[in-house]
C-alpha positions as CSV (number, residue, x, y, z in Angstrom):
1,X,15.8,0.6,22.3
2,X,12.2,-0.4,22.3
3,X,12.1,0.8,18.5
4,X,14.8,-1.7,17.7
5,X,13.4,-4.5,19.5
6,X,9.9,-4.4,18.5
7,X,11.2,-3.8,14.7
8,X,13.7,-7.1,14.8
9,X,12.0,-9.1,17.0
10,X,9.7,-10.2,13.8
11,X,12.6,-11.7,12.1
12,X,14.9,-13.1,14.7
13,X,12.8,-16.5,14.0
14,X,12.2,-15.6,10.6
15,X,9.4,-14.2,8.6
16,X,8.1,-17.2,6.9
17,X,8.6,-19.6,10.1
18,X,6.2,-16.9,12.0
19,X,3.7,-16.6,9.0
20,X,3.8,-20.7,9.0
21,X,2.7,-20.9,12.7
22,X,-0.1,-18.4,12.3
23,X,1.1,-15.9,13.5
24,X,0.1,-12.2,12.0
25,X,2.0,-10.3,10.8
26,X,0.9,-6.3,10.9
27,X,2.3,-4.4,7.9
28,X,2.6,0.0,7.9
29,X,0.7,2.3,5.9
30,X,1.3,4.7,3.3
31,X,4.1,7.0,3.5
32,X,3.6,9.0,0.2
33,X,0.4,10.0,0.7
34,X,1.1,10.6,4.6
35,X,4.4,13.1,4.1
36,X,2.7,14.5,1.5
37,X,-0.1,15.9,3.7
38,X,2.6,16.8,6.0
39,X,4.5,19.0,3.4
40,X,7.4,16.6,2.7
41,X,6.5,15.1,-0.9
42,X,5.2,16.7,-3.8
43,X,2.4,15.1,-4.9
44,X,2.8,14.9,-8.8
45,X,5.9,13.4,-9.1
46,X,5.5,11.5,-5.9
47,X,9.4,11.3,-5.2
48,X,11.1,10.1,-1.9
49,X,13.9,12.8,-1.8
50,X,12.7,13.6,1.6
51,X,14.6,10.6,3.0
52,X,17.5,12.9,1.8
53,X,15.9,16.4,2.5
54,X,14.0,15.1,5.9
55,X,15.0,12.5,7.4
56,X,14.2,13.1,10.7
57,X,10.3,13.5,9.0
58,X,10.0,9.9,7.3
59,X,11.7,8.4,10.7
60,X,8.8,10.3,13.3
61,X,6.4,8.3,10.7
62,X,8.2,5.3,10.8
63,X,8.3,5.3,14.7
64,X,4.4,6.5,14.8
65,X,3.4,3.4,12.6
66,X,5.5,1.1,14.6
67,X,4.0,2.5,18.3
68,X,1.0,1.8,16.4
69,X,1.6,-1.8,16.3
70,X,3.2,-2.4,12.6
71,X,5.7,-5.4,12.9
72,X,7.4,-4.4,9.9
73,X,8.3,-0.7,8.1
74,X,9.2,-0.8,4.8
75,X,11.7,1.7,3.3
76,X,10.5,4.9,2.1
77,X,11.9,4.3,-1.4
78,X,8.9,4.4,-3.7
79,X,9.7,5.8,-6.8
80,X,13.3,6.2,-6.1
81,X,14.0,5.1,-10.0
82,X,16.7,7.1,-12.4
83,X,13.7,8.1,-14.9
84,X,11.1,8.9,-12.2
85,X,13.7,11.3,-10.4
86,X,14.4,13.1,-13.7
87,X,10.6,13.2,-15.0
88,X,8.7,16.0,-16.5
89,X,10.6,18.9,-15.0
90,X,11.0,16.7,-11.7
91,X,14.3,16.8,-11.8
92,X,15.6,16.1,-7.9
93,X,18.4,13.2,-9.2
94,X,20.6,16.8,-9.9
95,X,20.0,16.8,-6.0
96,X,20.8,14.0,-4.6
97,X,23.0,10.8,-5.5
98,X,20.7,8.2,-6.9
99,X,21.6,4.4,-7.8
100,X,21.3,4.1,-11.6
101,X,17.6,1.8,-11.4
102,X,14.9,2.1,-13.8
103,X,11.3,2.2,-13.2
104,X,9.3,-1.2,-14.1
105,X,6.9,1.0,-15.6
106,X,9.7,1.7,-18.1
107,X,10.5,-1.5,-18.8
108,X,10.1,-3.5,-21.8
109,X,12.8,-6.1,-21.4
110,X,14.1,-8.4,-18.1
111,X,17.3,-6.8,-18.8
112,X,15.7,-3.7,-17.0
113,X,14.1,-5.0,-14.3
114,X,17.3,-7.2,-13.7
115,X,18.9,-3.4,-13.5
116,X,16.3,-2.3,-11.0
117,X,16.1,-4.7,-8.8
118,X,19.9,-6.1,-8.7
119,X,20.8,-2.2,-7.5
120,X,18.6,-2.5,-4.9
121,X,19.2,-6.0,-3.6
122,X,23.1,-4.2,-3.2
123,X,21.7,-1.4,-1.4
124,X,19.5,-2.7,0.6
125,X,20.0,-6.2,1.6
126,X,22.9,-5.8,3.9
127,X,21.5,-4.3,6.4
128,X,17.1,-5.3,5.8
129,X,15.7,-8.9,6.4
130,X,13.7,-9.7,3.5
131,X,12.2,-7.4,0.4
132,X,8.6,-6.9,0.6
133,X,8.3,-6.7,-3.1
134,X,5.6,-4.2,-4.2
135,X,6.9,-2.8,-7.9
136,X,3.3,-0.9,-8.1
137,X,2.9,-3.5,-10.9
138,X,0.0,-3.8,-12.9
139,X,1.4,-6.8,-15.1
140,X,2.3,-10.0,-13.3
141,X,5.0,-10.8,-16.0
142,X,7.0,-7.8,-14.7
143,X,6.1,-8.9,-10.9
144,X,7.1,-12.6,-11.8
145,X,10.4,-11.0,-13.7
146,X,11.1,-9.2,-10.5
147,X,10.4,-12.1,-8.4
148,X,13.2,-14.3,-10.3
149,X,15.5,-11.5,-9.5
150,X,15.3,-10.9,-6.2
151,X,14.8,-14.8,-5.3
152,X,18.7,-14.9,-6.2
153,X,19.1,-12.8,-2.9
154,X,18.1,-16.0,-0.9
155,X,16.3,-14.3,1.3
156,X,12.0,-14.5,1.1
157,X,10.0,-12.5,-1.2
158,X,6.6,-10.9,-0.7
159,X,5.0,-9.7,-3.9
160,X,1.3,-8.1,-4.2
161,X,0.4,-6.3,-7.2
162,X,-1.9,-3.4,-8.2
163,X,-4.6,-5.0,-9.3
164,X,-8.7,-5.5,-8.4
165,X,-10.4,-8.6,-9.4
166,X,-10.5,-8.1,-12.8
167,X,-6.6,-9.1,-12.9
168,X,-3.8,-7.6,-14.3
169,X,-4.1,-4.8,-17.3
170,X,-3.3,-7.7,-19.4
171,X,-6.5,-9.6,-18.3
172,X,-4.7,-12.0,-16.2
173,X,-7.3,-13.1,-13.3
174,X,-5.6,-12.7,-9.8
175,X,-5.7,-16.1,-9.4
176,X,-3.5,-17.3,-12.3
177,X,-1.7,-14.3,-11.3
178,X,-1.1,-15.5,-8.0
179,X,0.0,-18.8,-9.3
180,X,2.7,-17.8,-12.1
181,X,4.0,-15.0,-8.7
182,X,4.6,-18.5,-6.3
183,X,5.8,-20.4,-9.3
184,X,8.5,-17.9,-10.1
185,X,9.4,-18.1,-6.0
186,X,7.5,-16.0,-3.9
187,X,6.6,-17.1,-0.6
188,X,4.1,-14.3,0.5
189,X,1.2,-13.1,-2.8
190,X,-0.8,-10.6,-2.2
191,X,-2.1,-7.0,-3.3
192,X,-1.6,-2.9,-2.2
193,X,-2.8,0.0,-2.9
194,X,-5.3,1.2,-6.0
195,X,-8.2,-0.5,-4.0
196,X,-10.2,0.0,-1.5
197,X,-10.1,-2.6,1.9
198,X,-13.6,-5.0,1.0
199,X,-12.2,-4.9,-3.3
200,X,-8.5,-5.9,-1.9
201,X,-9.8,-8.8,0.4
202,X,-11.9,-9.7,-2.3
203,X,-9.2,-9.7,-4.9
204,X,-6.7,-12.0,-2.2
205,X,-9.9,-14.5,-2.3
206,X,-9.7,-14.8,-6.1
207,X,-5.8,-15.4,-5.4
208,X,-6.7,-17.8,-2.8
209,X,-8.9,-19.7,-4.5
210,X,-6.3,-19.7,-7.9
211,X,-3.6,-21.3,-5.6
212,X,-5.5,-24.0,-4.2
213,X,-6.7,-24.9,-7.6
214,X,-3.0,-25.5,-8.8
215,X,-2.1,-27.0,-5.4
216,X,0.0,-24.4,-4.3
217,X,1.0,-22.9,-1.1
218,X,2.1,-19.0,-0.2
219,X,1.2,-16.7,2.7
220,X,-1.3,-14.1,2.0
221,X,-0.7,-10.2,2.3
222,X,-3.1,-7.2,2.2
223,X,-2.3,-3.6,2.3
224,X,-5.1,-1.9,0.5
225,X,-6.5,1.7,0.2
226,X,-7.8,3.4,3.4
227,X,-10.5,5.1,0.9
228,X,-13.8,3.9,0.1
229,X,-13.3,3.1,-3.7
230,X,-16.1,0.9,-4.8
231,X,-16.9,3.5,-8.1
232,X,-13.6,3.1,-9.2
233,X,-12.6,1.4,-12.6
234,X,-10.1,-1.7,-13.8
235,X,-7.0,0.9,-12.9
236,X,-7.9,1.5,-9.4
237,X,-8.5,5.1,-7.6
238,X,-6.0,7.4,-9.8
239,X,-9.0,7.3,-12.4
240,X,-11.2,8.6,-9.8
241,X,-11.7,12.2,-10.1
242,X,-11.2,12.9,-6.9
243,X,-7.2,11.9,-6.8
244,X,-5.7,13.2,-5.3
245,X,-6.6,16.2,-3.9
246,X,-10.0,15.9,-2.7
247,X,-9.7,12.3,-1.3
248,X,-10.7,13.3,2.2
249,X,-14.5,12.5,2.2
250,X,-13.6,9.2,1.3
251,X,-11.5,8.1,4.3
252,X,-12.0,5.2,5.9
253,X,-12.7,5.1,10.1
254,X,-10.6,3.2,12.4
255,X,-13.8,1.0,12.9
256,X,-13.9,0.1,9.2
257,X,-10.3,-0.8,9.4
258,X,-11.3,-3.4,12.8
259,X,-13.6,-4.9,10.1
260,X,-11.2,-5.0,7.3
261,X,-8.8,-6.9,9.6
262,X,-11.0,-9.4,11.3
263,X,-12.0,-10.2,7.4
264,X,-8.7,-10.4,6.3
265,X,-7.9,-12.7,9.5
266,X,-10.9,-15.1,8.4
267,X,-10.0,-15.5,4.9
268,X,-6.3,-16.8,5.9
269,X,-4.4,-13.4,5.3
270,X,-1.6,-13.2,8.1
271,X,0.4,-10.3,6.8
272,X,-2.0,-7.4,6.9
273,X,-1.5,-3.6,6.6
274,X,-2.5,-0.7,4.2
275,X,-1.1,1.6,1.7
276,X,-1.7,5.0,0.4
277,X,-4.1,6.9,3.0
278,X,-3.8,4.7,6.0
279,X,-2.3,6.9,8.5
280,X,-1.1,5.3,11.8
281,X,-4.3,5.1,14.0
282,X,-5.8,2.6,11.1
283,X,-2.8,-0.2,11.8
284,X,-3.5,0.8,15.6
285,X,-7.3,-0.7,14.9
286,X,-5.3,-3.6,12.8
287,X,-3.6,-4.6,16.1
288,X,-6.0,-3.8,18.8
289,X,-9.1,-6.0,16.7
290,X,-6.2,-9.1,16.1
291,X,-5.1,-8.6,19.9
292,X,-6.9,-11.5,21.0
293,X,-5.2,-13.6,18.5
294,X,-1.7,-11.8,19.3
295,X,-2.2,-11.6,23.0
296,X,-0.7,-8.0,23.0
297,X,-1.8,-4.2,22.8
298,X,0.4,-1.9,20.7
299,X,1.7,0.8,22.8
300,X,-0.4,3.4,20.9
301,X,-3.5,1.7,22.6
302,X,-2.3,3.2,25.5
303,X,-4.2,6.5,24.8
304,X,-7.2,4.6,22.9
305,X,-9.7,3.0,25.1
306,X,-11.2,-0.1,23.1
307,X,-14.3,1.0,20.9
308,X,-14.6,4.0,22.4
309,X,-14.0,3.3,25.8
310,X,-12.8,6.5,26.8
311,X,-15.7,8.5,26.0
312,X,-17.1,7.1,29.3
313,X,-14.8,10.2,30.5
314,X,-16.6,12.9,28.3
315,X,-18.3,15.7,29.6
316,X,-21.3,15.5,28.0
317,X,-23.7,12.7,28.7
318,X,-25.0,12.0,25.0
319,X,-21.3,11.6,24.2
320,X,-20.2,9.3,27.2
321,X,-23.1,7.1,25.4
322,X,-21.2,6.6,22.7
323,X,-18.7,4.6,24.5
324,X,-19.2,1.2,23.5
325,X,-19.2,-1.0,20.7
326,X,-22.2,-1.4,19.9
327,X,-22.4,2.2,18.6
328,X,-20.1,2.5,16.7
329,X,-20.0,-1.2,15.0
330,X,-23.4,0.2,13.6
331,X,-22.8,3.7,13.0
332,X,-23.7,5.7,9.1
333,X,-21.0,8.1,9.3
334,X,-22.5,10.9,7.4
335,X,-20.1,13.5,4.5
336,X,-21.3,16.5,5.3
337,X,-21.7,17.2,2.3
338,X,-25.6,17.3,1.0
339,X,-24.7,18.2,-2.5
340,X,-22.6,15.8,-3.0
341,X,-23.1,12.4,-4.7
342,X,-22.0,9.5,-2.8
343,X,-19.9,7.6,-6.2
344,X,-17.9,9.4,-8.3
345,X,-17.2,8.7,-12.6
346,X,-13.7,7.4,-13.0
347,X,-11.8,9.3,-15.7
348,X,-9.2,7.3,-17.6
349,X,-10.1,8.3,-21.7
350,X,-9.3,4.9,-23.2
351,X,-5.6,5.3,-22.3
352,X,-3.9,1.9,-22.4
353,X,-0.3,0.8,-22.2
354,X,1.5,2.1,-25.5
355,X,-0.6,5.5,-25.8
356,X,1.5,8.6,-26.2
357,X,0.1,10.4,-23.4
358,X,1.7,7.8,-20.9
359,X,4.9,8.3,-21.9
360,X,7.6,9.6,-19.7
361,X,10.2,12.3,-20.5
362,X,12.3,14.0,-18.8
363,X,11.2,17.7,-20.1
364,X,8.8,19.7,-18.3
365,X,5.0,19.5,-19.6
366,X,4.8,21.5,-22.2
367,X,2.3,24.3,-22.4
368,X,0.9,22.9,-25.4
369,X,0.8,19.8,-23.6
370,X,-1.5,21.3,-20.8
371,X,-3.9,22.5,-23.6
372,X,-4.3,18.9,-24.9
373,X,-5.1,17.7,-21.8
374,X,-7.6,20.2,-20.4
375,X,-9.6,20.3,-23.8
376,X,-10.3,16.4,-23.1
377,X,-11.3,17.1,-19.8
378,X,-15.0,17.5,-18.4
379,X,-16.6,18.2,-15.3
């Protein structure tokens, strides 16, 4: 009962009256990479068939994110495209029964993403509130295409894009980017994921900034990386050598995520969350910095004394010292590592939209395939 509640209660006035009187919205984090750590996605392929195989493993994540404090959960559908469930010897749509969608990656026509999106605004919109577009687009004129198509739902849409503040792939700026998004009818602009929290809120400025300089008004969303990223290149973390496996060192710690969100709340974003990596404590440090604002605790704070509060309960007397926030406001988490270096090179070969190596087929990857690849590849 208090699942159902908390979850509605964000929409019973609607999303955009709430987001018009201030009030913040607290997004969820990122499900792929979260059930894949937890052995219920194949990282790869990066397909949702464990909201088919699983269930009962993407709702515990669901219900942990919103004990957390996340006002809304999006569906676990990322990916959930005809040609990305039959893809390169991925083929789980011989599984399961799929809606016939195509990815926007694949698209080279509005016809397409019509295709994609209509299906979804028939499977989906009878029983959610609103669509929280996030096409992991990289182009706003296949966000703004989306946009048009599910603005004939009526309902409000939110759309953030994939992108740093260099723009688009195209070389669209995020602020022109922004303003073709709200001039094609999206109430709520933003980004998520590829970038790391200080590069997203930087990015939303550039947005900001764009919209005010057409006179234009939308809400502002955030849902970045919860990795430190600032090495990485114009396509954002998958260029980083370390992706995805080796990732860890990189996290980010619930104090960096109290920063991120008292810098999102200062720059005017009021729907704020994360994407891939952020794991349900970081929302909990979304809602427990932006309780004053809220005037509420997520339940989760229940077990989380504020900045480290609870340490004044430790044993040890150099640890109980650690209980305040003073400490750890300050602190220089170290790796652990001492022969490591602290940025990484981003890989990425010169491939561009159009190159042959980007193309999707439904065949496994070939041997010969492989050999390309690793002969290109250097440590």
């Amino acid at each position: 009962r208090t699942v159902i509640v908390n979850l509605f209660s964000c929409f019973l006035q609607g999303i955009l009256e709430r987001l018009g009187a201030g009030e913040i919205v607290i997004g969820d984090g990122g499900f792929v990479f979260a059930l894949e750590k937890r052995g219920y996605v194949k990282a790869g392929p990066w397909t949702p068939e464990a909201t088919v195989e699983h269930p009962e493993a993407v709702r515990q994540l669901h219900q942990e994110f919103l004990r957390a404090g996340s006002s809304v959960l999006q569906t676990f559908t990322f990916y959930a495209s005809e040609d990305k469930l039959e893809n390169r010897g991925n083929y789980v749509a011989e599984k399961i029964s799929v809606s016939k969608t195509h990815s926007p990656w694949a698209a080279e026509k509005p016809a397409l993403i019509c295709t994609c999106y209509l299906s979804q605004i028939i499977i989906l919109f009878p029983k959610y509130f609103f669509p929280s577009l996030t096409p992991f687009s990289q182009a706003v004129l296949v966000a703004v295409w989306a946009v048009e198509v599910l603005k004939e739902s009526g309902k409000p849409v939110a759309a953030t894009m994939c992108i740093g503040p260099e723009g688009d792939m195209h070389g669209v700026p995020p602020g022109q980017c922004a303003v073709q998004l709200v001039k094609a009818g999206a109430s709520i602009v933003g980004v998520n994921c590829h970038f790391d929290l200080d590069t997203a809120l930087e990015t939303v400025k550039l947005m900001k900034e764009g919209l005010q300089a057409a006179k234009l008004k939308a809400h502002l969303m955030s849902q970045p990386l919860a990795f430190h990223t600032p090495d990485c290149g114009k396509q954002g973390f998958i260029d980083l050598p370390e992706f995805p496996f080796g990732l860890e060192p990189r996290i980010v710690t619930r104090w960096d995520v109290q920063k991120y969100a008292r810098k999102a709340y200062d720059l005017g974003i009021r729907y704020i969350g994360g994407c891939c990596g952020f794991e349900p404590y970081h929302i909990r440090a979304i809602a427990e910095e932006l309780a004053p604002e809220r005037g509420f605790l997520p339940e989760a704070s229940e077990k989380h004394g504020s900045w480290g509060s609870s340490l004044s309960m430790h044993t040890k007397p150099w640890v109980r010292a650690r209980a305040r926030k003073e400490y750890w406001e300050n602190l220089k988490p170290a790796s652990g590592r001492p022969y490591c270096p602290s940025m990484s090179k981003p890989d990425g070969w010169g491939v561009t939209k159009g190159a042959r190596e980007l193309m999707q087929q439904k065949e496994a990857t070939s041997e010969q395939q492989l050999k390309e690849l690793f002969q290109k590849q250097k440590f």
